[in-house]
N, C-alpha and C positions, 0 to 999 in steps of 0.2 A: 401545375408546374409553376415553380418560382420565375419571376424572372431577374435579371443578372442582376440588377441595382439592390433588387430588394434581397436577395442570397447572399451578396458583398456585404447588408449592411446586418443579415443575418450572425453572419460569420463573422465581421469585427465586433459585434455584441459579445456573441460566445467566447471567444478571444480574451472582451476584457470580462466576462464573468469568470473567467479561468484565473486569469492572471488575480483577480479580486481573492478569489477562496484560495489562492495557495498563498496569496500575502497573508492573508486571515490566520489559517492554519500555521503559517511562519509564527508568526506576533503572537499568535495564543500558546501554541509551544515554545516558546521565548520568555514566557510568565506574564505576558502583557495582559490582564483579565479585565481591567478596567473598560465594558462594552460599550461606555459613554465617551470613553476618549477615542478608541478605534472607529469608531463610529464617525464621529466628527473627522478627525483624520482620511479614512477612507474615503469620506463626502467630498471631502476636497481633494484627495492624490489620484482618485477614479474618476471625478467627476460623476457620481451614483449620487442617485435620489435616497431618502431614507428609505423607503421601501424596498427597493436594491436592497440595499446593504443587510438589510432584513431577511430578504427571500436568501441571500451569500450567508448569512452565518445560522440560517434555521437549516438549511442544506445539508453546509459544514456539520455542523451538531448529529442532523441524522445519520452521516457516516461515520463521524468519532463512536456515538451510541453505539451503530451497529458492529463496530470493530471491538468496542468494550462486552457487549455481550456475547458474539462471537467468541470470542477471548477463554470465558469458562466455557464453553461445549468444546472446543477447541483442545483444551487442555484435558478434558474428561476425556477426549477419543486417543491421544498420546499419552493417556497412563492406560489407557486397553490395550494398546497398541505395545508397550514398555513389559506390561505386563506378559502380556501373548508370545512377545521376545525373547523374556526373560526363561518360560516354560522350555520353549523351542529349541534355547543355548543349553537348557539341565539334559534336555533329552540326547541333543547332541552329544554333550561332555562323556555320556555316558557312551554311546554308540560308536559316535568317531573321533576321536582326540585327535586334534591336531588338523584336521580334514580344512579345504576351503571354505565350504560351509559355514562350518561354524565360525572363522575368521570373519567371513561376511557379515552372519548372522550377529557377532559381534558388533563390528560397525555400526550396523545398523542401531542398535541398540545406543549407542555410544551418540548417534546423530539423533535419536527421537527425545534423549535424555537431556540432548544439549539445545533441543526446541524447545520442551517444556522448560527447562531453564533459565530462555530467554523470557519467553510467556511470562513466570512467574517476579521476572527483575521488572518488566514494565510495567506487572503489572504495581507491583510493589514502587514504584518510582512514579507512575500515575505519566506511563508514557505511551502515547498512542502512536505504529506508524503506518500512515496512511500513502497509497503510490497512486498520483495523479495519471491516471491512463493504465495501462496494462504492465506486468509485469515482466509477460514475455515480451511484449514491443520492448522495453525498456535491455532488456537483459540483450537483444537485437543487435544492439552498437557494438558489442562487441566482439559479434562475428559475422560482419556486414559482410561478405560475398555468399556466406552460407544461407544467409536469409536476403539473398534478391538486392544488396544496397551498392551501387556503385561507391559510393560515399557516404565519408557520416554525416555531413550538407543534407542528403537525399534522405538519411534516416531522419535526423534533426527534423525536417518537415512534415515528414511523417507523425512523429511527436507531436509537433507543438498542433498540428491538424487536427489529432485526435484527443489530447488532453484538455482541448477548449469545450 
């Protein structure tokens, strides 16, 4: 078991490693690639060792990586998926015109088309996006009684808790 001093000093560690990789990732999607000047920079607005700053942008890198290789399997499973769609709305067209279904089935198609889409602009624009902590904690704020939050104070905390 931790005790209080050393978990306090755990937790403002983690804190400013967070707050460190999500400036990194700013600065680097910003076009800043120069790793010598950020470096320096960061040395001194975090107060990090170089070795820091090192372990925060080998980190960085392995989630960018993994979100760019993701990226093509990704895209392979929503043209199966576009595909399978597309079968489903012929079969339809033929059986029930006009039916809910197929309006659905529609939709659907019209939303899997407009992921790979995106997919393909970023990746074509050489843009990665990366969400610091969870997706659904994040999407949360916006219907704080249904997800337990008296306030978005109370969510906010929650946040920045978890994204450290």
């Amino acid at each position: 078991m931790l005790g209080v001093g050393t978990a306090a000093w755990l937790d403002a560690y983690a804190q400013l490693y967070g707050r460190a990789e999500r400036s990194l990732f700013a600065a680097l999607q910003a076009g800043d690639t120069d790793m010598n000047t950020l470096k320096r920079e960061f040395i001194v607005r975090f107060g990090l060792t170089a070795r820091q700053f090192n372990a925060v942008r080998i980190g960085l890198q392995g989630k960018v990586d993994s979100i760019v290789a993701h990226r093509k399997e990704r895209a392979a499973s929503l043209t199966q998926r576009i595909k399978r769609a597309a079968t489903v709305i012929a079969r339809l067209e033929k059986q029930a015109p006009g039916s809910t279904k197929l309006h659905q089935k529609r939709r659907r198609l019209g939303i899997l088309e407009s992921k790979i889409a995106q997919i393909q602009a970023d990746q074509e624009a050489g843009r990665v996006r990366l969400c610091f902590g969870s997706r659904r904690l994040f999407r949360a704020q916006f219907s704080l009684a249904q997800n337990g939050y008296a306030s978005h104070a109370e969510w906010r905390e929650e946040w920045r808790a978890r994204a450290r």
